[in-house]
N, C-alpha and C positions, 0 to 999 in steps of 0.2 A: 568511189571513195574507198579507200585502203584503211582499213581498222587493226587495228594490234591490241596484242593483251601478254601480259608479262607478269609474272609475279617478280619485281626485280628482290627483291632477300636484303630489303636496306636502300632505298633513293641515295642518300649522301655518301655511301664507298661507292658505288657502282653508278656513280654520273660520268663518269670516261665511258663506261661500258655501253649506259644508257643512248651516250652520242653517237657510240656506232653501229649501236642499234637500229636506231635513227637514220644516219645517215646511207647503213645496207638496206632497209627497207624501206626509207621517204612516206611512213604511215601519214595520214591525214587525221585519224586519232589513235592516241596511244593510252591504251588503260594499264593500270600500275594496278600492284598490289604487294602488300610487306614493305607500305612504305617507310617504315619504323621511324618514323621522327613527328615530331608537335606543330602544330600549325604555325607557330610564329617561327619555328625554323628552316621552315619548306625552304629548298632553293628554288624561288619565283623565280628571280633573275636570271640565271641557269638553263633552267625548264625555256624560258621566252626567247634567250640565247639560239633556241636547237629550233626555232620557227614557231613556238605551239604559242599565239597571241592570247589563247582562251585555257584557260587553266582552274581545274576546280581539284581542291583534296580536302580531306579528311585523317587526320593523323592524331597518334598517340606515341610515344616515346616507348624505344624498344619492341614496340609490339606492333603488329595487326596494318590497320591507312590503307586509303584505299584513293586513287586521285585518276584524274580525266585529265590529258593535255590534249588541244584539238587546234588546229587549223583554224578551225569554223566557228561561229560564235555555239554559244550554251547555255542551255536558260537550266541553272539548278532545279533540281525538282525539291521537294518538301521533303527531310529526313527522317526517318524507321527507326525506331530501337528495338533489332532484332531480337530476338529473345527477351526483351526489358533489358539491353543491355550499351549501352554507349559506346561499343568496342570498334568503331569505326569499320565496318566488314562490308558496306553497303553503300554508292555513291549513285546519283540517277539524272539522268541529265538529257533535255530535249535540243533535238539538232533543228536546225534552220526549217527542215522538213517537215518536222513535226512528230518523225521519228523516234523515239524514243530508245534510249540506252543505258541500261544496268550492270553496273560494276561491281560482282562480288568477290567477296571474300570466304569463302566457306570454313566453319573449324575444323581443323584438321583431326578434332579427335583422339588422338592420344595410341598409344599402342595396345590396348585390350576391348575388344571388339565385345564390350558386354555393360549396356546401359546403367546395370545397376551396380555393377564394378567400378564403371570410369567416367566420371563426372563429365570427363572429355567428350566422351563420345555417348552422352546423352545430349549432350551441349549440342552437337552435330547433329543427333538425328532430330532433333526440336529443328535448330536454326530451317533446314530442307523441307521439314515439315512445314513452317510458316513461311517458309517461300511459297510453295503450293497454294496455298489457303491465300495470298496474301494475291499473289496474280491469277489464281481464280476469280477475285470480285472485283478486277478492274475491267473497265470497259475496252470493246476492242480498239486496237494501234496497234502502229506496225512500231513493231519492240525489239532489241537487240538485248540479249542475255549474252552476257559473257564473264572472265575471269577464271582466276582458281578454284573452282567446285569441290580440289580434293575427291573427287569422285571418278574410278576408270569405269563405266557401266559396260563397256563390251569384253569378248574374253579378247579381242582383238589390239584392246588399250593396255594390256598389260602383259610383261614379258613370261610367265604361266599361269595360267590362268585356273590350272590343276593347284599348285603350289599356293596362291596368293585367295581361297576362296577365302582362307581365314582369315585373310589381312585386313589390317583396316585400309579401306577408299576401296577395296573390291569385293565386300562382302554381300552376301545377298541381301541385307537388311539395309545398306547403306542403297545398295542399285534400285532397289524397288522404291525407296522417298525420290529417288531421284527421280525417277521414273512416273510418281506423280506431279514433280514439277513439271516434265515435261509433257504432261497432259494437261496441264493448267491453262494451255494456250497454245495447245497443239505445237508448242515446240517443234523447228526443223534443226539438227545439228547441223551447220554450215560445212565446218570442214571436212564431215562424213558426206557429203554431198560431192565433193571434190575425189576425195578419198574413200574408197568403198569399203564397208564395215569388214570382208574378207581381208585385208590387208592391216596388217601390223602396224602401229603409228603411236608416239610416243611423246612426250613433251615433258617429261621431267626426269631424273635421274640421281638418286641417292646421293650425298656426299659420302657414306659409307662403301659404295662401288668404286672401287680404286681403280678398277680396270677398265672403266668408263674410257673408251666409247666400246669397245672391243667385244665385251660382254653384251652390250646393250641390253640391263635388265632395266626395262624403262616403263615407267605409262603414262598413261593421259589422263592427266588433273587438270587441265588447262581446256577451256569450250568457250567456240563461239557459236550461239543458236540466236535464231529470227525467227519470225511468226510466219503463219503462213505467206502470207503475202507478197514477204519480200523475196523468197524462195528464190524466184524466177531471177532476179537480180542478183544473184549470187552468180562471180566470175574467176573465181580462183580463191586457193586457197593454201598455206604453209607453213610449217614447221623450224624455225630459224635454228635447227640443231645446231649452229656451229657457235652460236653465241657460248652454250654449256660449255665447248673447251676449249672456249677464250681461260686466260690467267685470273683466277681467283673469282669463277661465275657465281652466278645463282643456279641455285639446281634446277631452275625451269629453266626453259628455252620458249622464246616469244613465239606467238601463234598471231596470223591475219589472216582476213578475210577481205578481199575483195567483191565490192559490194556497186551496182550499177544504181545511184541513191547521190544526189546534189545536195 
């Protein structure tokens, strides 16, 4: 099974893009995120057009959504208000398997890396905190974590890593929540699995980087993790850098995992 994860930056401009997305990677599920549009405006018809029969989202206008299109069928799971808050950042959905798969959204935070400064980025460090908390008291299953995390935890996810400690998504304060999500359930990062954490890897790219690709100051906000279990069934893994300089992209570029899982 071939999984994707994309922060597409808008569903409704970026459905041409989305098709050929689609149709260079042939995913079996494809996780969104920055769907920016309301549920009664979702393109269903669209989405089911590109093969995905089983389609679930969560959207709000201009901002945030978060949606599942799959192959396979999908049993919704029951919905979270992360932080007390309806901001659609959160989608969870059980495969045929029994499998289970979480689509997040992470807040991005804001540009000043100091809690009691920026409402932003307390927002963030709560949200990853009650992620922690939230899949520490579930029972075990084999789980797939993915999406936007907004989070580069290695110095290898970010283009310096001397330069960017003060950044927000690479701060120490940001790494170490993350870092307890990933102890919540023994977390394995799939595409580092693929990709050895010595090696550079990147999945997002300023619009502010004009010289993009050339410069490549890039990092990695973008993760796919499983629990232990499914480790061994991990079979490849990528980067779909060319979608970012396609005409008029989202600043991610989609990330899959291949996954040995019916």
């Amino acid at each position: 099974m071939r999984i994707a994860t994309w922060n597409i930056n808008s569903l409704r401009l970026r459905m041409p893009m989305l098709s050929k997305v689609v149709k260079a990677l042939s995913p079996d599920i494809m996780c969104l995120q920055e769907i920016k549009v309301e549920d009664d405006l979702f393109p269903l018809h669209d989405i089911q057009g590109l093969g995905f029969e089983h389609v679930l989202f969560r959207g709000m206008k201009s901002y945030n959504g978060v949606a599942i299109l799959s192959r396979v069928p999908l049993i919704e799971m029951r919905k979270h208000l992360w932080c007390g808050k309806d901001d659609c950042r959160h989608l969870g959905a059980e495969l045929p398997d029994g499998t289970e798969i979480h689509n997040f959204y992470v807040p991005a935070g804001g540009d000043i890396p100091d809690p009691e400064q920026n409402d932003k980025f307390a927002h963030k460090l709560a949200f990853v905190e009650e992620m922690a908390e939230w899949f520490r008291e579930k029972e075990p299953a084999n789980r797939i974590l993915l999406g936007d995390l907004n989070i580069a935890p290695l110095e290898t996810d970010v283009w310096s890593h001397k330069q960017l400690l003060k950044i927000v998504s690479h701060t120490a304060v940001e790494i170490n929540a993350l870092s307890k999500v990933m102890a919540s359930k023994n977390w394995v990062d799939a595409v580092r699995e693929i990709f050895p954490p010595e090696e550079n890897l990147y999945s997002w790219w300023s619009y502010r980087n004009r010289t993009w690709p050339g410069s490549d100051r890039g990092r990695r906000l973008d993760h796919i993790w499983v629990t232990p279990a499914l480790v061994e069934k991990i079979k490849d893994a990528k980067i779909f850098r060319e979608a970012r300089g396609w005409k008029r992209p989202s600043d991610h570029a989609p990330v899959m995992v291949d996954l040995d899982i019916s």
